[in-house]
C-alpha positions as a printed Julia matrix, in Angstrom:
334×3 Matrix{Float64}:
  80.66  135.49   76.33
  81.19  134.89   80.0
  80.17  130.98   79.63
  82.99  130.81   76.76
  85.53  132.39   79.51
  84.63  129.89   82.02
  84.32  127.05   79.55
  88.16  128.07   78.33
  89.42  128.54   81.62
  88.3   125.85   83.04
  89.93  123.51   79.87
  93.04  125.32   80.96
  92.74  124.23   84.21
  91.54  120.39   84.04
  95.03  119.59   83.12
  96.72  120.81   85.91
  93.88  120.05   88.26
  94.38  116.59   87.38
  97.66  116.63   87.54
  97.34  118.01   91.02
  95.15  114.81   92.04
  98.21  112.5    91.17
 100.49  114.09   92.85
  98.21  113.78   95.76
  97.45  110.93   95.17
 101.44  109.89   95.37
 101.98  111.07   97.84
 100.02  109.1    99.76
 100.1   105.66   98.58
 102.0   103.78   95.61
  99.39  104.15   91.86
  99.14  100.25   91.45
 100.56  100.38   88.35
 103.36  101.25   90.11
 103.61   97.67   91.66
 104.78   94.74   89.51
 105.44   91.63   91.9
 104.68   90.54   95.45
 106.5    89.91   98.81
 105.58   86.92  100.95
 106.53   87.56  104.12
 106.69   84.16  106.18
 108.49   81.46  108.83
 109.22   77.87  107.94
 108.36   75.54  111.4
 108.39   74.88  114.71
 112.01   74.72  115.22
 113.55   77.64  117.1
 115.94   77.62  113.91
 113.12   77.86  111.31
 111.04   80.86  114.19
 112.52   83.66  111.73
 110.97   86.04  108.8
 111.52   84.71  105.51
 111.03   86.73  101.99
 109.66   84.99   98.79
 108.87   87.11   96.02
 106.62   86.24   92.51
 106.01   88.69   89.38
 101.78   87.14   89.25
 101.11   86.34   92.58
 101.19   82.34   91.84
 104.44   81.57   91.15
 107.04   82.62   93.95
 110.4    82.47   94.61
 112.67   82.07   98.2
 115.09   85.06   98.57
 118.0    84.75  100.82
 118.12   80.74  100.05
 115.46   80.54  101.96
 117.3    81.58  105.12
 115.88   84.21  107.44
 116.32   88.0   106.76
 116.16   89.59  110.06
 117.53   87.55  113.18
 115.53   86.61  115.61
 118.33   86.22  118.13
 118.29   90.61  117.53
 114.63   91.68  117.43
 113.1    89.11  120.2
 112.97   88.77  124.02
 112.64   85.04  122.93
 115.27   84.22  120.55
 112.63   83.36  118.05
 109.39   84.99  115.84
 106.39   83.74  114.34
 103.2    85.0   112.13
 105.36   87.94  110.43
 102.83   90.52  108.99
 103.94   93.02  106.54
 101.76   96.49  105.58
 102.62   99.45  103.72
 101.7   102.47  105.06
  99.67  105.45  103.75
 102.77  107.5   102.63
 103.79  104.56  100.36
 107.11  104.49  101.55
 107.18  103.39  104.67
 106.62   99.57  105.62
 105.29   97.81  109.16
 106.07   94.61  110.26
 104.61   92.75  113.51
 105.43   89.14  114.56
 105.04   87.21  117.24
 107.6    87.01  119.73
 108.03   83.12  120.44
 109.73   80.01  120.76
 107.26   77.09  120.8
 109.39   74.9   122.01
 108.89   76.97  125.05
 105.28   75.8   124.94
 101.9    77.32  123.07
 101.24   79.03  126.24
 104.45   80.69  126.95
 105.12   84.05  125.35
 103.67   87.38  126.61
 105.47   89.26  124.16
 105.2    90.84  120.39
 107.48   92.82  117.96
 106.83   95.92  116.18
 109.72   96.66  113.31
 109.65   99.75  110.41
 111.49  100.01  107.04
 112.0   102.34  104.79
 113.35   99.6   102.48
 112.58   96.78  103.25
 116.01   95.66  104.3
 117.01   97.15  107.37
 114.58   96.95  110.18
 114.2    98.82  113.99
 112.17   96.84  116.48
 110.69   97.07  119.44
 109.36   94.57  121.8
 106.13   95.16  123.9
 105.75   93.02  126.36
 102.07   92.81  127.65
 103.31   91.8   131.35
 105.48   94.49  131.38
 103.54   97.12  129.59
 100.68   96.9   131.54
  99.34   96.28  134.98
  96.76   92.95  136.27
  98.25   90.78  133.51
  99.22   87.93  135.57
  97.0    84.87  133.98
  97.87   85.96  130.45
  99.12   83.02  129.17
  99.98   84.19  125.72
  99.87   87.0   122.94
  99.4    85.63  119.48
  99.56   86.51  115.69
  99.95   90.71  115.49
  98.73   92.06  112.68
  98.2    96.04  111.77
  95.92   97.88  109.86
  95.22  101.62  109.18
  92.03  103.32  110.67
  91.22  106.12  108.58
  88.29  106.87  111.08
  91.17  107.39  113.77
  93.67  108.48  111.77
  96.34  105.74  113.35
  98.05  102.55  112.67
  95.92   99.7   114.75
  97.51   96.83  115.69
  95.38   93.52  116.68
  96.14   89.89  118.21
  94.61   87.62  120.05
  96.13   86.81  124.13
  94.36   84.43  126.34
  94.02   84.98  130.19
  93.69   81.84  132.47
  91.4    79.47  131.2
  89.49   81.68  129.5
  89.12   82.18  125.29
  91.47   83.73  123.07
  89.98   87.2   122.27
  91.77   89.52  119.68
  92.32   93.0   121.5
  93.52   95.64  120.06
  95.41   99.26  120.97
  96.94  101.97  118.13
 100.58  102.35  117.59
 102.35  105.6   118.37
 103.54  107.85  115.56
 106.99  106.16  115.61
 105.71  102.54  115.69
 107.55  102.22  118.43
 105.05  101.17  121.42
 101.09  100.78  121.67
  98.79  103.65  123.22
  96.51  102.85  125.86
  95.24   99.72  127.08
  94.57   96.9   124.6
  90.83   96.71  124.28
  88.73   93.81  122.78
  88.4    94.24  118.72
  86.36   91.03  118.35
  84.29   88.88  120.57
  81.97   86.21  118.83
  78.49   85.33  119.6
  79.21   82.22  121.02
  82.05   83.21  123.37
  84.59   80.74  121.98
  88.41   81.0   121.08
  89.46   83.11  117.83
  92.76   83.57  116.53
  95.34   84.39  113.49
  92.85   87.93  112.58
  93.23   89.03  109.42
  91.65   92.39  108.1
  90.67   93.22  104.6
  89.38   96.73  104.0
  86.81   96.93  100.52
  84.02   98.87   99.08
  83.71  100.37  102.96
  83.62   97.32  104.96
  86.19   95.62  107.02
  86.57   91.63  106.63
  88.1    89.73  109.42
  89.35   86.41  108.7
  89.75   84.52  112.01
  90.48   80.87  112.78
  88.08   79.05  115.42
  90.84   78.37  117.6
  89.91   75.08  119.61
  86.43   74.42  118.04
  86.33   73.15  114.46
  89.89   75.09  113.37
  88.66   76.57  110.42
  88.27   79.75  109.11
  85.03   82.25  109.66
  84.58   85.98  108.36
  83.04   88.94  110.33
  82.3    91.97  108.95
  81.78   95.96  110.33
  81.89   99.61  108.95
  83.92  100.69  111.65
  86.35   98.73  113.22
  86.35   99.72  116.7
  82.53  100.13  116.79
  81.91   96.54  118.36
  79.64   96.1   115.85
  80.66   92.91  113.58
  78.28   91.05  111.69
  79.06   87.23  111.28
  78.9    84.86  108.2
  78.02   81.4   109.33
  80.47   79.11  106.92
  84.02   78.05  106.97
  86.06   79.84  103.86
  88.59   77.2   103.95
  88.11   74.62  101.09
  89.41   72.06  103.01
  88.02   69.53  105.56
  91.49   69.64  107.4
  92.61   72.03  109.91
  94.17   75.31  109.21
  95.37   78.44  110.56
  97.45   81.73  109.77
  94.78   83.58  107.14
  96.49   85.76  104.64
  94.36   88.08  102.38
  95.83   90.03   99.53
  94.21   91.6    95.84
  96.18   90.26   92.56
  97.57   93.44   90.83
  95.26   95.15   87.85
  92.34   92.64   88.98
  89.38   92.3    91.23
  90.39   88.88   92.67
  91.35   88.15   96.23
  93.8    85.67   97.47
  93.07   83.62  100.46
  96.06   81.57  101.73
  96.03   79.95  104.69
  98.34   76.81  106.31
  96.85   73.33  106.64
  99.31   72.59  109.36
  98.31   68.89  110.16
  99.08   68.15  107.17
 102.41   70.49  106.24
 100.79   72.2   103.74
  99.57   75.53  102.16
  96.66   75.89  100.4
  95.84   79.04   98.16
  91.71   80.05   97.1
  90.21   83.1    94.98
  87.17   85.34   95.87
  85.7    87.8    93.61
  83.67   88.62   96.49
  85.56   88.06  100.25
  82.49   85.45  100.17
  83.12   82.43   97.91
  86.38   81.0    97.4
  87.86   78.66   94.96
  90.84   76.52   95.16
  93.65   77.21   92.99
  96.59   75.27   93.8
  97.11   73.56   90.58
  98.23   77.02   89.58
 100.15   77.88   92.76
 103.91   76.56   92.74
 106.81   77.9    95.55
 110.45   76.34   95.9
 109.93   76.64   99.98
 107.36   75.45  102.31
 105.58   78.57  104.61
 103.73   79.02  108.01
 101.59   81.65  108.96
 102.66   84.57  106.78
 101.44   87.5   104.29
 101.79   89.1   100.78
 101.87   92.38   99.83
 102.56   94.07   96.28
 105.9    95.65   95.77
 107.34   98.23   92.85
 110.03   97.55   90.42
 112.38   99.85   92.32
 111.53   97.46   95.58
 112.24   94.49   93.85
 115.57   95.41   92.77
 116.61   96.46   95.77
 115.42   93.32   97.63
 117.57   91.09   94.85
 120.54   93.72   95.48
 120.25   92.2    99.14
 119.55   88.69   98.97
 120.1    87.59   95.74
 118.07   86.84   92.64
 116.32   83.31   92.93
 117.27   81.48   89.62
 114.82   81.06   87.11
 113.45   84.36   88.07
C-alpha cells in the first residue's frame, strides 16, 4: 500500500518537477530551440574607416546577410581610445539575456605594434552598447615594452564562477603570449593582473585564441603567429590549470595563411563551424568538424553579400532577430 502512495505521488510530482528543471533551466541560458538564426559579428579591412563592428545575420548558418548596409553598428570614433576596433567577439552570457562584446582597440595604420589598449562593451539587446576601455599601460604597472594587446575574446569559467577574458600582448622582442585576467561583475574592468593562459612547448608567438567548451574539455584555436601562420588546437579540463595538451596539425584546409579563428555549433546538430580569414589572399574560408579534430571545407555551400575579417557567430532567438531588423533594416532577399 505504501509503494502505491509513493508510486502515485511521485507521478504527481514528475510533472511539476520537470517543469521546475525548465524553468531553471531558463533562466539560465536560452533552450536552443529557442534560437533560429545567427549573428556574425565582424570588421571589413585595414582602413581606419572599415576598423568598426559589423552585423550579418543567416537563418542556417551558411547563408548570411549584411545588416546596416554593411556599415558599422557601433562607432568606433565613441567606444575607442584609437578611433578604430578590430577582432569584435560576441558571447552570451549564462543568464541568456545579457550579451559581451570585446574588440581590439586599434588603428593599424598606426602600425601592428601600436595599440596597448582593448574594449569591453554589454547589451541587453544587442543594439545599444556601454564600453569601457582598459588600457594595459595604464591599468597596470612595469608595462613599458608592451608593444601591443591583440584579439580579446571572453569565455565563462564555471570552475571560477566569472567571465574570463583572454588576448595575446607582446613585450619587447619577445613572443606573443595570450594572458588572461576575469572581468568584474559589471564587465566593466579586469581583476588582477593578467596572467599567462597559454604558453606552447616551443616558446613561439600565438595569437587570435579562440575557446570552445565540449563534452568537458576546452579547445583553443590559436594562430602560429610568425611561424607557419596557421591554425593549431590545445586542449585542457581546466582552463587556468596550465595544463594544455597540444595536437600537432594545422586545422586550416588551406596551404595559405590565415588568422582570426571563429568556432561556433550549427543549431539542432552536432557540427562545428570553423571560419577563419585567409588574409593574403582577401578571403574567408568556412570548414565542419564533427569532432573539434577533422575539418572539412564547405565553401561551395557558404555564400555572404560582404567580405569579413577576424570576427564571430553566435545563435540568436526569433525575438533577437526582429529586433536587430527593427534597427538596421531587413537585408533583401531575407
Amino acid at each position: 500500500m505504501k509503494n502505491k502512495f509513493f508510486i502515485t505521488l511521485f507521478a504527481c510530482l514528475l510533472p511539476w518537477m520537470a517543469g521546475a528543471q525548465q524553468i531553471i533551466s531558463k533562466q539560465n541560458n536560452v533552450a536552443e530551440k529557442d534560437y533560429i538564426a545567427y549573428l556574425f559579428t565582424y570588421f571589413t579591412g585595414n582602413h581606419i574607416s572599415e576598423e568598426a563592428v559589423c552585423y550579418a545575420v543567416s537563418t542556417d548558418g551558411y547563408t548570411y546577410w549584411a545588416l546596416n548596409d554593411n556599415k558599422p553598428v557601433i562607432d568606433s570614433k565613441i567606444i575607442s581610445s584609437t578611433g578604430g576596433v578590430r577582432d569584435p567577439h560576441i558571447l552570451r552570457c549564462e543568464d541568456g539575456k545579457t550579451f559581451y562584446m570585446v574588440v581590439t582597440d586599434m588603428v593599424s595604420d598606426n602600425g601592428w605594434d601600436s595599440n596597448r589598449a582593448m574594449v569591453l562593451l554589454k547589451s541587453t539587446d544587442l543594439v545599444n552598447w556601454n564600453h569601457s576601455v582598459i588600457n594595459m599601460q595604464k591599468c597596470y604597472a612595469g608595462q613599458e615594452k608592451l608593444k601591443r594587446v591583440w584579439a580579446p575574446q571572453t569565455i565563462f569559467d564555471a570552475e571560477a564562477g566569472k567571465y574570463l577574458v583572454y588576448w595575446s600582448m607582446k613585450y619587447g622582442d619577445g613572443a606573443d603570449v595570450i594572458y588572461y585576467a576575469y572581468a568584474n561583475k559589471e564587465f566593466t574592468d579586469l581583476e588582477g593582473e593578467p596572467k599567462p593562459l597559454f604558453i606552447p612547448e616551443n616558446k613561439k608567438s600565438c595569437i587570435d585564441g579562440d575557446i570552445v567548451y565540449k563534452d568537458g574539455i576546452y579547445h583553443l584555436f590559436y594562430k602560429t603567429e610568425g611561424h607557419g601562420n596557421g591554425i593549431r588546437v590545445a586542449t585542457t579540463r581546466s582552463l587556468t590549470s596550465g595544463q594544455w595538451e597540444e595536437e600537432p596539425d594545422y586545422k586550416q584546409q588551406t596551404p595559405e595563411a590565415v588568422e582570426g579563428a571563429g568556432t561556433f555549433k550549427l543549431i539542432g546538430q552536432n557540427k562545428y563551424i570553423l571560419m577563419y580569414d585567409v588574409y593574403m589572399k582577401g578571403k574567408y574560408q568556412f570548414t565542419e568538424s564533427i569532432d573539434l579534430e577533422n575539418f572539412k571545407v564547405i565553401d561551395h555551400a557558404v555564400s555572404m553579400d560582404f567580405h569579413p575579417r577576424h570576427g564571430t557567430v553566435i545563435p540568436i532567438t526569433g525575438k533577437e532577430l526582429k529586433r536587430l531588423f527593427k534597427a538596421y533594416g531587413k537585408p533583401e532577399g531575407l
